[in-house]
C-alpha positions as CSV (number, residue, x, y, z in Angstrom):
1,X,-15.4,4.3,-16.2
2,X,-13.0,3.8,-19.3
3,X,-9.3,2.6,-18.6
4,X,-7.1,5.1,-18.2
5,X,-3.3,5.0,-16.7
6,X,-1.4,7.2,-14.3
7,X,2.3,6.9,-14.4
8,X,3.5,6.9,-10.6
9,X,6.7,8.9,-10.2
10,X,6.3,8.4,-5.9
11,X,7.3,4.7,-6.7
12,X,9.9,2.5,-7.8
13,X,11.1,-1.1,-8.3
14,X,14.2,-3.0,-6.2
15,X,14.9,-6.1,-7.9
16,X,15.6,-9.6,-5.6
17,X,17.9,-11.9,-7.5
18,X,18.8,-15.1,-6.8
19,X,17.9,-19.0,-6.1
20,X,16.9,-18.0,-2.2
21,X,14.4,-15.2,-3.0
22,X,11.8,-16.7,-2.1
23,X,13.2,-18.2,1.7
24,X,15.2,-14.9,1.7
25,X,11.9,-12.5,1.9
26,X,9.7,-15.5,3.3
27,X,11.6,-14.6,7.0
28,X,11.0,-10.7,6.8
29,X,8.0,-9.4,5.1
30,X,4.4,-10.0,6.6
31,X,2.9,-12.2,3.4
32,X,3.7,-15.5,2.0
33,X,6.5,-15.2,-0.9
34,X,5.2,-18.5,-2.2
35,X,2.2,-17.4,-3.4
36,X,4.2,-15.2,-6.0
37,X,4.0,-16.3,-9.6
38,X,4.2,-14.9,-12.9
39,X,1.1,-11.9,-13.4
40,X,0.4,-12.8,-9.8
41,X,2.0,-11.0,-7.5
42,X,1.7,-10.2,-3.3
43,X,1.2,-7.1,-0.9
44,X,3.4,-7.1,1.5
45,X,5.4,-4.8,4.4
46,X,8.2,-4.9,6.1
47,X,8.0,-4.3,9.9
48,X,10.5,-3.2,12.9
49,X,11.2,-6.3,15.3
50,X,8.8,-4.6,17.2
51,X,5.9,-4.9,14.5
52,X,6.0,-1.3,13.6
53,X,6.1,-0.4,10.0
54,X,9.0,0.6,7.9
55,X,8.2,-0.4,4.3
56,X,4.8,-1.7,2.2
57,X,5.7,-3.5,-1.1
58,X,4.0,-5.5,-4.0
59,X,6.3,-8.4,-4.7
60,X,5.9,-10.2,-8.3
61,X,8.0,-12.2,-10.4
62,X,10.7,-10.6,-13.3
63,X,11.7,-13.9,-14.6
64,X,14.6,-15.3,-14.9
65,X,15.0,-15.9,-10.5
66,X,14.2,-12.4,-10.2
67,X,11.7,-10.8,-8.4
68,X,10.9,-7.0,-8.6
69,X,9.5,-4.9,-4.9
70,X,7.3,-2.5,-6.1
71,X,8.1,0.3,-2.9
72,X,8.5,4.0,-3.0
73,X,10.6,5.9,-4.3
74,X,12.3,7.8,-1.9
75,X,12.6,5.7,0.9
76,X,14.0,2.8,-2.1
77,X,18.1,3.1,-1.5
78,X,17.6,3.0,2.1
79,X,15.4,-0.3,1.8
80,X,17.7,-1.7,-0.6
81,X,20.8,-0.9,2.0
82,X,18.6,-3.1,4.8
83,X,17.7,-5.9,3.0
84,X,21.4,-6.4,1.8
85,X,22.1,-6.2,5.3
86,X,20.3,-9.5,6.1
87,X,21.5,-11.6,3.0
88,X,24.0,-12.9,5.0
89,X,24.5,-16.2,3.2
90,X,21.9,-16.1,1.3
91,X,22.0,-16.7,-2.5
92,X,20.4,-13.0,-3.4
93,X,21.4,-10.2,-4.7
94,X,19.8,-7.7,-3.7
95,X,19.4,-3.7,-6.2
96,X,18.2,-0.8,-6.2
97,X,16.3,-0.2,-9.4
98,X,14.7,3.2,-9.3
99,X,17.0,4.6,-12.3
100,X,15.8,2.1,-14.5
101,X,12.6,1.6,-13.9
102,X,9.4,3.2,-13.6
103,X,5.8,2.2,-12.3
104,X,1.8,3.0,-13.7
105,X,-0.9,2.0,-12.1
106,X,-4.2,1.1,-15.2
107,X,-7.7,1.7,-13.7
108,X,-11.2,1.9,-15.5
109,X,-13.8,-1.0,-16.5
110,X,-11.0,-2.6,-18.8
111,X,-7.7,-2.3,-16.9
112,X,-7.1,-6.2,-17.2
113,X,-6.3,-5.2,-21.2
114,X,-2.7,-3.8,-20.0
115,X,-2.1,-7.7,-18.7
116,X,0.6,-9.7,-20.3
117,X,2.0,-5.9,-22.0
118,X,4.9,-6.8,-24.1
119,X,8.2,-5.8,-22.7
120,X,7.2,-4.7,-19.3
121,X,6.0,-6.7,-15.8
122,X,2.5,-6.6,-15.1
123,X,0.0,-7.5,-12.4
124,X,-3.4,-7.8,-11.3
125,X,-3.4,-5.3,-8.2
126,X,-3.9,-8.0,-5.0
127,X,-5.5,-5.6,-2.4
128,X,-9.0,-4.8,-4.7
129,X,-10.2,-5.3,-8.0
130,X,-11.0,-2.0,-8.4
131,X,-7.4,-0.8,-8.5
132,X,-6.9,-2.4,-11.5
133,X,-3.3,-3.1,-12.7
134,X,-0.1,-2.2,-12.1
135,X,3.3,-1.8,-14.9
136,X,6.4,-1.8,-14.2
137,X,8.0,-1.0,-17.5
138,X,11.6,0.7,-18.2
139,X,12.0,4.2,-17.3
140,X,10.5,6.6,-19.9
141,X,8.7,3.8,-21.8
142,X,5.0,3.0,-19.5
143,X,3.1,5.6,-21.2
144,X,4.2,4.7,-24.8
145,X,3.6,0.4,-24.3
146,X,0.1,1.7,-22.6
147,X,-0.7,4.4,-24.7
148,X,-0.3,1.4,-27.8
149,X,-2.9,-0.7,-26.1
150,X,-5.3,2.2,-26.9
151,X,-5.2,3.5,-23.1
152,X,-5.2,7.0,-22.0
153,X,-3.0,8.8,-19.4
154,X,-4.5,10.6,-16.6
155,X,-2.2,12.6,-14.1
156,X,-2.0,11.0,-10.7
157,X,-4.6,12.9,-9.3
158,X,-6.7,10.7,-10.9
159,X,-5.2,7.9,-9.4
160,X,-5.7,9.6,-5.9
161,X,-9.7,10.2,-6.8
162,X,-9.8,6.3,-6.8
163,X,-7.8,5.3,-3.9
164,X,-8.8,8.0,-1.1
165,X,-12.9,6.9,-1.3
166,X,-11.8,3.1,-1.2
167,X,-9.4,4.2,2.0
168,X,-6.4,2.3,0.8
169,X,-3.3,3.7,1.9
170,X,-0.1,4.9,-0.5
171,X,2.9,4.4,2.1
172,X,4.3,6.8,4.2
173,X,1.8,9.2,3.0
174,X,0.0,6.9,5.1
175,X,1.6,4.9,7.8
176,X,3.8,6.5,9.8
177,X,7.1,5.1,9.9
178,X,8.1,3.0,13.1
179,X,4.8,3.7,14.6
180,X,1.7,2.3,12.1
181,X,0.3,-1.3,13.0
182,X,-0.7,-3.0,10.1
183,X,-3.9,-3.7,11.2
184,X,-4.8,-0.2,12.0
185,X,-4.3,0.4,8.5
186,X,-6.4,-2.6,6.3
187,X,-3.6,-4.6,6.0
188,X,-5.8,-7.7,6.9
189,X,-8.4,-7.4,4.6
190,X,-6.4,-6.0,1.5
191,X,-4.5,-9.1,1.8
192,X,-1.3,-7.6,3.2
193,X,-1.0,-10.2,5.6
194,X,-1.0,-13.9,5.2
195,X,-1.6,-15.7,8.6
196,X,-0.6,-19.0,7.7
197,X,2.8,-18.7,6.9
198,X,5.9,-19.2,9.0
199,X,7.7,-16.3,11.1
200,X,8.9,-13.1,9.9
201,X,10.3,-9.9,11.5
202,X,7.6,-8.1,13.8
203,X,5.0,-11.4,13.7
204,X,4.3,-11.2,17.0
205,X,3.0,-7.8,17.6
206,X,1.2,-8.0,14.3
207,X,-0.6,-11.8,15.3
208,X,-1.5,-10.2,19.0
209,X,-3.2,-7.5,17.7
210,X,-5.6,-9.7,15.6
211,X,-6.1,-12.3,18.1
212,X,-6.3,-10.4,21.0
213,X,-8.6,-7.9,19.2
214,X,-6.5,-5.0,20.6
215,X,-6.9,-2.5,17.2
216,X,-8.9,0.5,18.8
217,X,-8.1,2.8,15.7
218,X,-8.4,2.7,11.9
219,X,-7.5,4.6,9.0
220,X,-11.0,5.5,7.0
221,X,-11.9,7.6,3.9
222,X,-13.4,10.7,5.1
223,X,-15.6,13.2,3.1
224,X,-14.3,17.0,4.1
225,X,-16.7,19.8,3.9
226,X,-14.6,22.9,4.2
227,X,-10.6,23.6,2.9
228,X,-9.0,20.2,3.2
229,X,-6.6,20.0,6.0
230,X,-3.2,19.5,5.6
231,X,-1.8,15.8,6.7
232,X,-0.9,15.8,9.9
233,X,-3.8,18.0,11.2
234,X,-5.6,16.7,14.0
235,X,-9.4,15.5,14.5
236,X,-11.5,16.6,17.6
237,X,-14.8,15.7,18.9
238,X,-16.0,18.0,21.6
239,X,-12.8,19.5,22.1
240,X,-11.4,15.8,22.5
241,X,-8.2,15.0,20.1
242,X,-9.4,11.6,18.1
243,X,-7.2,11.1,15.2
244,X,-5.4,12.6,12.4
245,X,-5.8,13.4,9.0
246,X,-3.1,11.9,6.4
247,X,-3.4,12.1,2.9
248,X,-6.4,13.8,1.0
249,X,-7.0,15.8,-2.1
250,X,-10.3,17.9,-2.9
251,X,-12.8,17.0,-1.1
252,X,-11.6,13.5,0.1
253,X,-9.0,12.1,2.8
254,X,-7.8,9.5,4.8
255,X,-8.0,9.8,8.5
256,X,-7.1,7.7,11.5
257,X,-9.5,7.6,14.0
258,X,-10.5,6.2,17.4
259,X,-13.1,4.0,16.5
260,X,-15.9,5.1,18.6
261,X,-15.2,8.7,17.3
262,X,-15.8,7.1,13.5
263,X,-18.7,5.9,14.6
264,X,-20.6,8.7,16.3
265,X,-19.0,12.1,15.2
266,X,-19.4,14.8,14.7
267,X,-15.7,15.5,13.8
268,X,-13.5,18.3,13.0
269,X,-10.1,18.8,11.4
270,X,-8.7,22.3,11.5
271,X,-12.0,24.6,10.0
272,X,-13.2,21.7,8.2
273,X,-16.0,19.1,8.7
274,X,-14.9,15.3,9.0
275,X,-17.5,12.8,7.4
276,X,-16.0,9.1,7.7
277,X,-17.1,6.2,5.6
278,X,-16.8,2.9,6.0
279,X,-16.1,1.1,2.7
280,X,-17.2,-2.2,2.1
281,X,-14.4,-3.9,2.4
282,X,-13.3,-2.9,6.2
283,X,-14.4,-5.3,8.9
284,X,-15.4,-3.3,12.3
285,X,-15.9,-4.9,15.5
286,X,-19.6,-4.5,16.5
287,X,-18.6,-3.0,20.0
288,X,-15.0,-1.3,19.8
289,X,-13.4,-1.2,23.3
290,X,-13.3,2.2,24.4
Protein backbone atom coordinates (compact mmCIF):
# COMPACT_ATOMS: atom_id res chain seq x y z
CA UNK A 1 0.00 0.00 0.00
CA UNK A 2 1.64 3.44 -0.90
CA UNK A 3 1.87 6.20 1.94
CA UNK A 4 -0.75 8.28 2.18
CA UNK A 5 -1.77 10.89 5.11
CA UNK A 6 -5.10 11.70 6.78
CA UNK A 7 -5.25 14.93 8.57
CA UNK A 8 -7.14 14.20 12.02
CA UNK A 9 -9.50 17.10 12.87
CA UNK A 10 -11.09 14.65 16.13
CA UNK A 11 -7.56 15.32 17.68
CA UNK A 12 -5.43 17.86 19.18
CA UNK A 13 -2.20 18.59 21.06
CA UNK A 14 -1.89 20.00 25.04
CA UNK A 15 1.53 21.00 25.52
CA UNK A 16 3.39 19.99 29.26
CA UNK A 17 6.12 22.56 29.99
CA UNK A 18 8.46 22.55 32.51
CA UNK A 19 11.58 20.84 34.37
CA UNK A 20 8.95 18.30 36.36
CA UNK A 21 7.22 16.92 33.27
CA UNK A 22 8.39 13.99 33.33
CA UNK A 23 7.71 13.20 37.50
CA UNK A 24 4.58 15.48 36.94
CA UNK A 25 2.80 12.87 34.40
CA UNK A 26 5.01 9.85 35.80
CA UNK A 27 2.22 9.86 38.99
CA UNK A 28 -1.02 9.97 36.72
CA UNK A 29 -1.04 8.32 33.44
CA UNK A 30 -0.78 4.41 33.12
CA UNK A 31 2.83 4.37 31.04
CA UNK A 32 6.34 5.23 31.99
CA UNK A 33 7.15 9.02 30.99
CA UNK A 34 10.75 8.06 31.03
CA UNK A 35 10.67 6.14 28.14
CA UNK A 36 9.79 9.42 26.10
CA UNK A 37 12.52 10.83 23.91
CA UNK A 38 12.89 12.71 20.85
CA UNK A 39 10.81 10.74 17.62
CA UNK A 40 9.97 8.29 20.44
CA UNK A 41 7.10 8.88 22.00
CA UNK A 42 4.48 6.67 24.60
CA UNK A 43 0.68 5.61 24.73
CA UNK A 44 -0.74 6.39 27.57
CA UNK A 45 -4.35 7.09 29.49
CA UNK A 46 -5.40 8.72 32.20
CA UNK A 47 -7.73 6.80 34.65
CA UNK A 48 -10.39 7.69 37.54
CA UNK A 49 -8.88 6.79 41.06
CA UNK A 50 -11.01 4.02 40.56
CA UNK A 51 -9.11 2.71 37.30
CA UNK A 52 -11.81 3.76 34.97
CA UNK A 53 -10.91 5.68 31.93
CA UNK A 54 -11.15 9.36 31.30
CA UNK A 55 -8.43 10.21 28.75
CA UNK A 56 -5.96 8.08 26.13
CA UNK A 57 -2.86 10.07 24.99
CA UNK A 58 0.42 9.74 22.95
CA UNK A 59 2.99 11.67 24.93
CA UNK A 60 6.33 12.72 22.84
CA UNK A 61 8.88 15.30 23.28
CA UNK A 62 8.51 19.17 21.65
CA UNK A 63 11.92 20.21 22.75
CA UNK A 64 12.89 22.70 24.58
CA UNK A 65 11.33 20.86 28.25
CA UNK A 66 8.21 20.54 26.49
CA UNK A 67 6.24 17.75 25.92
CA UNK A 68 3.09 17.70 23.56
CA UNK A 69 -0.32 15.03 24.63
CA UNK A 70 -1.62 13.99 21.56
CA UNK A 71 -5.62 13.66 22.99
CA UNK A 72 -8.83 14.52 21.44
CA UNK A 73 -10.18 17.26 20.54
CA UNK A 74 -13.13 17.87 22.24
CA UNK A 75 -12.67 16.46 25.42
CA UNK A 76 -8.89 18.76 25.23
CA UNK A 77 -9.93 22.07 27.50
CA UNK A 78 -11.44 19.92 30.03
CA UNK A 79 -8.19 17.71 30.26
CA UNK A 80 -6.05 20.60 30.25
CA UNK A 81 -8.35 22.16 33.31
CA UNK A 82 -7.51 18.61 35.34
CA UNK A 83 -4.13 18.31 34.88
CA UNK A 84 -3.50 21.99 35.99
CA UNK A 85 -5.47 20.94 38.89
CA UNK A 86 -2.84 18.58 40.14
CA UNK A 87 0.33 20.76 39.38
CA UNK A 88 0.23 21.81 42.67
CA UNK A 89 3.99 22.67 43.14
CA UNK A 90 5.04 21.27 40.46
CA UNK A 91 7.34 23.05 37.95
CA UNK A 92 4.77 22.64 34.75
CA UNK A 93 2.81 24.51 32.95
CA UNK A 94 0.37 23.01 31.70
CA UNK A 95 -1.88 24.44 27.86
CA UNK A 96 -4.20 23.78 25.88
CA UNK A 97 -3.03 23.77 22.31
CA UNK A 98 -5.86 22.78 19.99
CA UNK A 99 -5.92 26.38 18.22
CA UNK A 100 -2.55 26.01 17.27
CA UNK A 101 -2.00 22.88 16.39
CA UNK A 102 -3.25 20.22 14.36
CA UNK A 103 -2.53 16.34 14.03
CA UNK A 104 -2.09 13.55 10.75
CA UNK A 105 -1.69 10.35 11.02
CA UNK A 106 1.02 8.80 7.61
CA UNK A 107 0.15 5.11 6.78
CA UNK A 108 1.24 2.97 3.73
CA UNK A 109 4.53 0.81 3.04
CA UNK A 110 6.67 4.11 3.40
CA UNK A 111 5.17 6.03 6.26
CA UNK A 112 8.61 6.16 8.21
CA UNK A 113 9.61 8.91 5.15
CA UNK A 114 7.31 11.65 7.09
CA UNK A 115 10.05 11.05 10.21
CA UNK A 116 12.23 13.81 11.16
CA UNK A 117 9.61 16.37 8.84
CA UNK A 118 11.06 19.73 9.12
CA UNK A 119 9.15 22.13 11.24
CA UNK A 120 6.63 19.80 12.79
CA UNK A 121 6.88 16.85 15.66
CA UNK A 122 6.83 13.49 14.54
CA UNK A 123 6.67 9.94 15.76
CA UNK A 124 6.76 6.41 15.12
CA UNK A 125 3.07 5.28 16.17
CA UNK A 126 3.95 3.00 19.59
CA UNK A 127 0.86 0.69 19.61
CA UNK A 128 1.65 -1.16 15.92
CA UNK A 129 3.85 -0.75 13.09
CA UNK A 130 1.15 -0.74 10.89
CA UNK A 131 -0.22 2.54 11.94
CA UNK A 132 2.51 4.21 10.74
CA UNK A 133 3.32 7.83 11.84
CA UNK A 134 1.89 10.43 13.39
CA UNK A 135 2.48 14.81 12.81
CA UNK A 136 1.81 17.13 14.84
CA UNK A 137 2.51 20.19 12.81
CA UNK A 138 0.95 23.89 13.18
CA UNK A 139 -2.61 24.33 12.38
CA UNK A 140 -3.30 24.59 8.60
CA UNK A 141 0.25 23.49 7.63
CA UNK A 142 0.37 19.16 7.95
CA UNK A 143 -0.93 18.59 4.53
CA UNK A 144 1.44 21.16 2.85
CA UNK A 145 5.06 19.72 4.97
CA UNK A 146 3.51 16.07 3.94
CA UNK A 147 2.18 16.78 0.70
CA UNK A 148 6.29 18.23 0.00
CA UNK A 149 7.59 14.83 0.98
CA UNK A 150 5.69 13.56 -2.12
CA UNK A 151 2.79 11.95 0.19
CA UNK A 152 -0.80 12.02 -0.68
CA UNK A 153 -3.86 12.94 1.45
CA UNK A 154 -6.63 10.62 1.94
CA UNK A 155 -9.78 11.70 4.04
CA UNK A 156 -10.08 10.03 7.40
CA UNK A 157 -12.03 7.35 6.27
CA UNK A 158 -9.14 5.94 5.09
CA UNK A 159 -7.61 6.19 8.23
CA UNK A 160 -10.66 4.31 9.79
CA UNK A 161 -10.28 1.37 6.92
CA UNK A 162 -6.97 0.71 8.75
CA UNK A 163 -7.66 0.97 12.26
CA UNK A 164 -11.20 -0.83 12.64
CA UNK A 165 -9.73 -4.44 10.99
CA UNK A 166 -6.62 -4.14 13.39
CA UNK A 167 -9.35 -3.40 16.42
CA UNK A 168 -7.46 -0.45 17.90
CA UNK A 169 -9.60 1.92 19.53
CA UNK A 170 -9.79 6.02 18.69
CA UNK A 171 -11.01 7.26 22.31
CA UNK A 172 -14.26 7.84 23.38
CA UNK A 173 -15.50 6.58 20.15
CA UNK A 174 -14.27 3.72 21.96
CA UNK A 175 -13.96 3.59 25.67
CA UNK A 176 -16.61 4.72 27.45
CA UNK A 177 -15.77 7.40 29.76
CA UNK A 178 -15.63 6.43 33.54
CA UNK A 179 -16.58 3.01 32.75
CA UNK A 180 -13.76 1.26 30.15
CA UNK A 181 -10.89 -0.91 31.84
CA UNK A 182 -7.95 -0.63 29.98
CA UNK A 183 -7.53 -4.08 29.58
CA UNK A 184 -10.85 -4.71 28.15
CA UNK A 185 -9.70 -2.50 25.49
CA UNK A 186 -5.79 -3.78 24.25
CA UNK A 187 -4.24 -1.50 26.27
CA UNK A 188 -1.78 -4.21 27.37
CA UNK A 189 -0.62 -5.43 24.29
CA UNK A 190 -0.57 -1.99 22.26
CA UNK A 191 1.77 -0.88 24.89
CA UNK A 192 -0.60 1.39 26.69
CA UNK A 193 0.54 0.17 29.90
CA UNK A 194 3.92 -0.21 31.36
CA UNK A 195 3.87 -2.59 34.42
CA UNK A 196 7.10 -1.72 35.82
CA UNK A 197 6.83 1.69 36.68
CA UNK A 198 5.93 3.28 40.00
CA UNK A 199 2.19 4.25 41.03
CA UNK A 200 -0.19 6.33 39.19
CA UNK A 201 -3.82 7.28 39.51
CA UNK A 202 -6.24 4.06 39.08
CA UNK A 203 -3.03 1.39 39.27
CA UNK A 204 -4.64 -0.71 41.35
CA UNK A 205 -7.74 -1.67 39.56
CA UNK A 206 -5.75 -1.69 36.34
CA UNK A 207 -2.80 -4.25 38.01
CA UNK A 208 -5.88 -6.59 39.55
CA UNK A 209 -7.39 -7.04 36.49
CA UNK A 210 -4.16 -8.47 34.86
CA UNK A 211 -3.05 -10.49 37.68
CA UNK A 212 -6.10 -11.69 38.83
CA UNK A 213 -7.12 -12.57 35.25
CA UNK A 214 -10.51 -10.95 35.89
CA UNK A 215 -11.06 -9.30 32.10
CA UNK A 216 -14.18 -11.39 30.85
CA UNK A 217 -14.77 -8.91 27.83
CA UNK A 218 -12.88 -7.38 24.91
CA UNK A 219 -13.28 -4.96 22.38
CA UNK A 220 -12.69 -6.96 18.76
CA UNK A 221 -12.94 -5.98 15.08
CA UNK A 222 -16.02 -7.41 13.76
CA UNK A 223 -16.99 -7.96 10.07
CA UNK A 224 -20.91 -6.78 9.60
CA UNK A 225 -22.97 -8.41 7.04
CA UNK A 226 -26.09 -6.24 6.73
CA UNK A 227 -26.52 -2.07 7.44
CA UNK A 228 -23.88 -1.28 10.01
CA UNK A 229 -25.38 -0.58 13.28
CA UNK A 230 -25.16 2.50 14.88
CA UNK A 231 -22.57 2.74 18.08
CA UNK A 232 -24.24 1.97 20.94
CA UNK A 233 -26.41 -0.84 19.47
CA UNK A 234 -26.43 -3.93 21.28
CA UNK A 235 -25.20 -7.61 20.41
CA UNK A 236 -27.36 -10.75 21.13
CA UNK A 237 -26.79 -14.42 21.00
CA UNK A 238 -29.99 -16.39 21.31
CA UNK A 239 -31.94 -13.61 22.51
CA UNK A 240 -29.03 -13.12 25.25
CA UNK A 241 -27.50 -9.30 25.35
CA UNK A 242 -23.47 -9.95 24.88
CA UNK A 243 -21.92 -6.70 23.97
CA UNK A 244 -22.05 -3.58 22.11
CA UNK A 245 -21.16 -2.24 19.01
CA UNK A 246 -18.86 1.13 19.11
CA UNK A 247 -17.38 2.55 16.24
CA UNK A 248 -17.55 1.12 12.64
CA UNK A 249 -17.74 2.29 9.09
CA UNK A 250 -18.80 0.15 5.94
CA UNK A 251 -18.64 -3.07 6.47
CA UNK A 252 -16.29 -3.10 9.62
CA UNK A 253 -16.61 -2.31 13.50
CA UNK A 254 -15.47 -2.55 16.78
CA UNK A 255 -17.52 -4.44 19.29
CA UNK A 256 -17.20 -5.34 22.87
CA UNK A 257 -18.01 -8.67 23.67
CA UNK A 258 -18.27 -11.25 26.40
CA UNK A 259 -15.67 -13.45 25.55
CA UNK A 260 -17.32 -16.75 25.16
CA UNK A 261 -19.88 -15.02 22.90
CA UNK A 262 -16.62 -13.92 20.55
CA UNK A 263 -15.80 -17.13 20.53
CA UNK A 264 -18.82 -19.23 19.59
CA UNK A 265 -21.42 -16.83 17.91
CA UNK A 266 -23.50 -16.55 16.05
CA UNK A 267 -24.11 -12.79 16.79
CA UNK A 268 -26.42 -10.11 16.04
CA UNK A 269 -26.47 -6.37 16.19
CA UNK A 270 -29.76 -4.68 15.28
CA UNK A 271 -30.59 -6.50 11.53
CA UNK A 272 -27.12 -7.12 11.00
CA UNK A 273 -24.78 -10.20 11.23
CA UNK A 274 -21.76 -9.88 13.77
CA UNK A 275 -18.52 -11.71 12.48
CA UNK A 276 -15.61 -11.13 15.22
CA UNK A 277 -11.95 -11.52 14.48
CA UNK A 278 -9.31 -11.90 16.49
CA UNK A 279 -6.16 -10.00 15.17
CA UNK A 280 -2.93 -11.15 15.74
CA UNK A 281 -1.91 -9.07 18.10
CA UNK A 282 -4.73 -9.82 21.03
CA UNK A 283 -3.79 -12.37 23.61
CA UNK A 284 -7.00 -14.55 24.74
CA UNK A 285 -7.16 -16.65 27.59
CA UNK A 286 -7.56 -20.35 26.38
CA UNK A 287 -10.57 -20.90 28.74
CA UNK A 288 -12.39 -17.47 29.56
CA UNK A 289 -14.42 -17.67 32.86
CA UNK A 290 -17.84 -17.60 32.08
Amino acid sequence: MSSKFSLLPHRSVISVAGADRVEFLQGLISNDTRKVAPGHAVWAALLTPQGRFLNDMFVVDAGQDVFYLETERERAPALARKLKMYTLRSKVVVEDRSAALEVAAVFGDDASRALGLENAVTFADPRLPTLGVRVIAAAGQAATLLSARGLSEAPLVAYDALRLPLGVPDGSRDLQVEKALLLENGFDELNGVDWKKGCYMGQELTARTKYRALIKKRLFPVRVEGTLPEAGTPVHQNGEEVGEVRSGMGDRALAMLKLEAARTGPLTAGDARIVPEIPTWMRLPENPSP
